[in-house]
C-alpha positions in Angstrom: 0.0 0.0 0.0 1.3 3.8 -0.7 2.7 5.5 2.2 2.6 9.1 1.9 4.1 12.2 4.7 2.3 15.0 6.1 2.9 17.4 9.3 0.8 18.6 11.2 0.3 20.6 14.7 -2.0 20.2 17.8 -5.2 22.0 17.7 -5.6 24.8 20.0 -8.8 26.6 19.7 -12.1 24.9 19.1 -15.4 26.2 17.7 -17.2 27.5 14.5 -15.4 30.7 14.6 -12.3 29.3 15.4 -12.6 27.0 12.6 -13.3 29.5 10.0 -10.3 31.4 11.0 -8.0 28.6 10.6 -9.1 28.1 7.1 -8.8 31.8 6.4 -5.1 31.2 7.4 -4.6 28.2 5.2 -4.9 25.5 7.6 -7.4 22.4 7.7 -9.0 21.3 10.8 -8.6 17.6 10.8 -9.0 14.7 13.5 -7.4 11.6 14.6 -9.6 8.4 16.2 -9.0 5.1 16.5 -10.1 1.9 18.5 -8.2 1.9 22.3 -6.7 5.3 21.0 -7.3 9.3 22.2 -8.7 11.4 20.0 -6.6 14.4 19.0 -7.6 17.7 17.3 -5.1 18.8 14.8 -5.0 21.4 12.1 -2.8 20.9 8.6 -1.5 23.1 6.0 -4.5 23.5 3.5 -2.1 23.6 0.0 -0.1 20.5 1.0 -3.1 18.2 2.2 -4.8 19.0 -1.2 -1.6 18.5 -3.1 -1.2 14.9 -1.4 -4.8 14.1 -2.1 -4.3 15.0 -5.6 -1.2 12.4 -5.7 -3.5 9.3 -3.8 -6.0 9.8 -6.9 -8.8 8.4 -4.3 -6.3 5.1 -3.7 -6.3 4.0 -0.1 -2.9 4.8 1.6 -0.9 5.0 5.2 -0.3 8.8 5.9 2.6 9.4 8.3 1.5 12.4 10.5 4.2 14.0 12.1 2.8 16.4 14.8 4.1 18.9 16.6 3.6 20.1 19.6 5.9 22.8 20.9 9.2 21.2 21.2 7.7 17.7 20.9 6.9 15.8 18.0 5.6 12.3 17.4 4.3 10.4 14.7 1.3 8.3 14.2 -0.2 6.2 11.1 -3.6 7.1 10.1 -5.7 6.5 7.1 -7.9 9.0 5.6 -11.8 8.2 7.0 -13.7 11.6 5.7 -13.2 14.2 3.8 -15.9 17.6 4.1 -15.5 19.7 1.4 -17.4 23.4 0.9 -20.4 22.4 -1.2 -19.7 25.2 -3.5 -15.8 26.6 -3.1 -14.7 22.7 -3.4 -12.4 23.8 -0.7 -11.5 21.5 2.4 -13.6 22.3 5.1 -12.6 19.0 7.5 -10.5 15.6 7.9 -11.0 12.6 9.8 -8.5 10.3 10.0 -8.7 6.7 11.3 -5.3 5.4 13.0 -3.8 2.1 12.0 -1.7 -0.5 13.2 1.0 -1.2 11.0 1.7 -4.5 12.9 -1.7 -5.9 13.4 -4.2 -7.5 10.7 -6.9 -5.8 9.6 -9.8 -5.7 6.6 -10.2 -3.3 4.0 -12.6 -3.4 0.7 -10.0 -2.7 -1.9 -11.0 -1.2 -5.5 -10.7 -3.8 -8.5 -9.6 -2.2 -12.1 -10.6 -4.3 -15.5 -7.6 -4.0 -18.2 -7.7 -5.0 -21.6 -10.2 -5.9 -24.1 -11.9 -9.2 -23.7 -11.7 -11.7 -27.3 -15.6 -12.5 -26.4 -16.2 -9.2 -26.6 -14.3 -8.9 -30.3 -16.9 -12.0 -31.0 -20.0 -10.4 -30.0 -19.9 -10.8 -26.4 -21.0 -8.6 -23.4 -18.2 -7.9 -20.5 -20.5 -7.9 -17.1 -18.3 -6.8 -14.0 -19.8 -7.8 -11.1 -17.6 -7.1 -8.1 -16.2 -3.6 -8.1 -13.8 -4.2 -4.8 -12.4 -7.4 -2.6 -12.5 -7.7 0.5 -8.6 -8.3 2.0 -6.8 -9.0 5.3 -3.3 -8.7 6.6 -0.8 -6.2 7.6 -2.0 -2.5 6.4 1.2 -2.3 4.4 1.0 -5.5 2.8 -2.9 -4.8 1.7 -2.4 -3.8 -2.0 -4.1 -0.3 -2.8 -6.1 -2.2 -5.8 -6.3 -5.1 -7.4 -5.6 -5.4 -11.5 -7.6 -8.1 -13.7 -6.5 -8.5 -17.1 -9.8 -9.7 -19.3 -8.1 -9.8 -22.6 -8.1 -13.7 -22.2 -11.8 -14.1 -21.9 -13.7 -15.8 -24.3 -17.6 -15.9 -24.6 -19.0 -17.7 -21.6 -15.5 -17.6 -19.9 -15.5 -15.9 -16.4 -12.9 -15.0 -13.4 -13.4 -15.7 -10.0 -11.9 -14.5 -6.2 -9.7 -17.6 -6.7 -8.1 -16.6 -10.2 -7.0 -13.2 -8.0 -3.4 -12.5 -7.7 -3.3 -12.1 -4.0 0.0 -10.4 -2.2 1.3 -13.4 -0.3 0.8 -12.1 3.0 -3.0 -11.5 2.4 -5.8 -13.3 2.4 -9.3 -12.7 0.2 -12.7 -12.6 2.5 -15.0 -12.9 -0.4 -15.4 -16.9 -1.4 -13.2 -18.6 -3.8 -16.2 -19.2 -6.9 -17.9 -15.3 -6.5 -17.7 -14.0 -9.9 -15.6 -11.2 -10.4 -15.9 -10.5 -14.4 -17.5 -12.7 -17.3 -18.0 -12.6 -21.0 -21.9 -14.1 -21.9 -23.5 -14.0 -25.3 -25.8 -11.2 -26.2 -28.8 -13.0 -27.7 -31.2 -12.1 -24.4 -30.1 -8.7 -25.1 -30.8 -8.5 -28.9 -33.7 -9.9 -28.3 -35.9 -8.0 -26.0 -34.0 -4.9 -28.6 -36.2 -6.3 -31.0 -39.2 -7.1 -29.0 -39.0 -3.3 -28.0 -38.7 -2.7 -31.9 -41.4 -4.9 -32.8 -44.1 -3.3 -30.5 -42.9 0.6 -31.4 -43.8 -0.5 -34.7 -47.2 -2.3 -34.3 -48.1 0.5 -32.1 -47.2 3.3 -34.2 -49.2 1.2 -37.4 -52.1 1.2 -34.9 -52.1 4.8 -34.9 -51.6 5.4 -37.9 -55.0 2.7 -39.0 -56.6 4.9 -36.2 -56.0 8.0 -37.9 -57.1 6.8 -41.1 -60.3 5.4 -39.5 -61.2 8.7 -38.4 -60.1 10.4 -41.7 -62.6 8.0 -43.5 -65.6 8.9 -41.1 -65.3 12.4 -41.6 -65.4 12.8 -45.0 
């Protein structure tokens, strides 16, 4: 999993107005929780936070808080929980970060990202993903920050399953070996109701159209 740096200090001053006039400085408020753990308030600079954020791309990761207070520093691990941003500036309004063990197992839903261009699909095909993350334990370090499938392979009716998942050695899957992650079926269903669809528009539209004539006929 990434690893990324940021600094931060202890959080003096609490409060709506106090809040607003940290972000007018260029600082984020932000907070630290965890199981067994005390909360601390801290605040961060506002242009390096959104630069690492930019970096991550959404991808889970360990931040490395250094914080200061006076003199002191120490560091913990977090991972990023929320994220408030200012419905209309898109400016950071809040952090919460969760803190992490880097020695002790834990589970985490990581993204999966399709590559290539299935052969079934070349054929006719339909590509139907139907798991969009895994679910993975182990060390937070060892946890991958997603996991790649490459379809190209996959003919019509071929599939991938949990157990066809390259898995970091370290870590083990949570979702069952045979759960489906991506197959290749034939169209026909699809084409099909297309041209049921097709087939009523048209004998509803000549019913109209005898309807109109009908009317055209008494008329006269």
């Amino acid at each position: 999993m990434l690893q990324v740096d940021l600094t931060a200090q202890i959080r003096q001053n609490f409060g709506k107005g106090a809040a607003r006039t940290l972000r007018r400085a260029g600082q984020t408020p932000a907070v630290i929780y965890g199981q067994g753990v005390d909360t601390q308030s801290l605040e961060l600079d506002t242009k390096s936070f959104t630069k690492t954020l930019l970096g991550l791309k959404r991808r889970h990761a360990v931040v490395n808080i250094d914080i200061k207070d006076g003199k002191k520093k120490n560091t913990r691990h977090v991972m990023i929980k929320d994220l408030q941003v200012h419905p209309l500036k898109d400016t950071l309004v809040h952090a919460d970060f969760f803190e992490v063990s880097l020695e002790k197992p834990m589970k985490l839903d990581v993204p999966v990202i399709y590559t290539g261009k299935a052969i079934g699909v070349d054929l006719g095909g339909e590509q139907i993903a139907s798991m969009t993350t895994v679910s993975l334990e182990g060390k937070v370090l060892d946890i991958p920050d997603f996991i790649e499938i490459d379809v190209s392979g996959l003919n019509i009716g071929d599939s991938l399953t949990c157990g066809d998942l390259a898995i970091p050695e370290n870590v083990s899957i949570l979702d069952k070996a045979d759960a489906v992650c991506v197959l290749v079926q034939v169209m026909t269903e699809k084409y099909e109701e297309e041209e049921e669809e097709e087939v009523e528009v048209a004998e509803a539209a000549e019913g109209s159209e005898t309807a109109e004539s009908s009317e055209g006929s008494s008329e006269s």
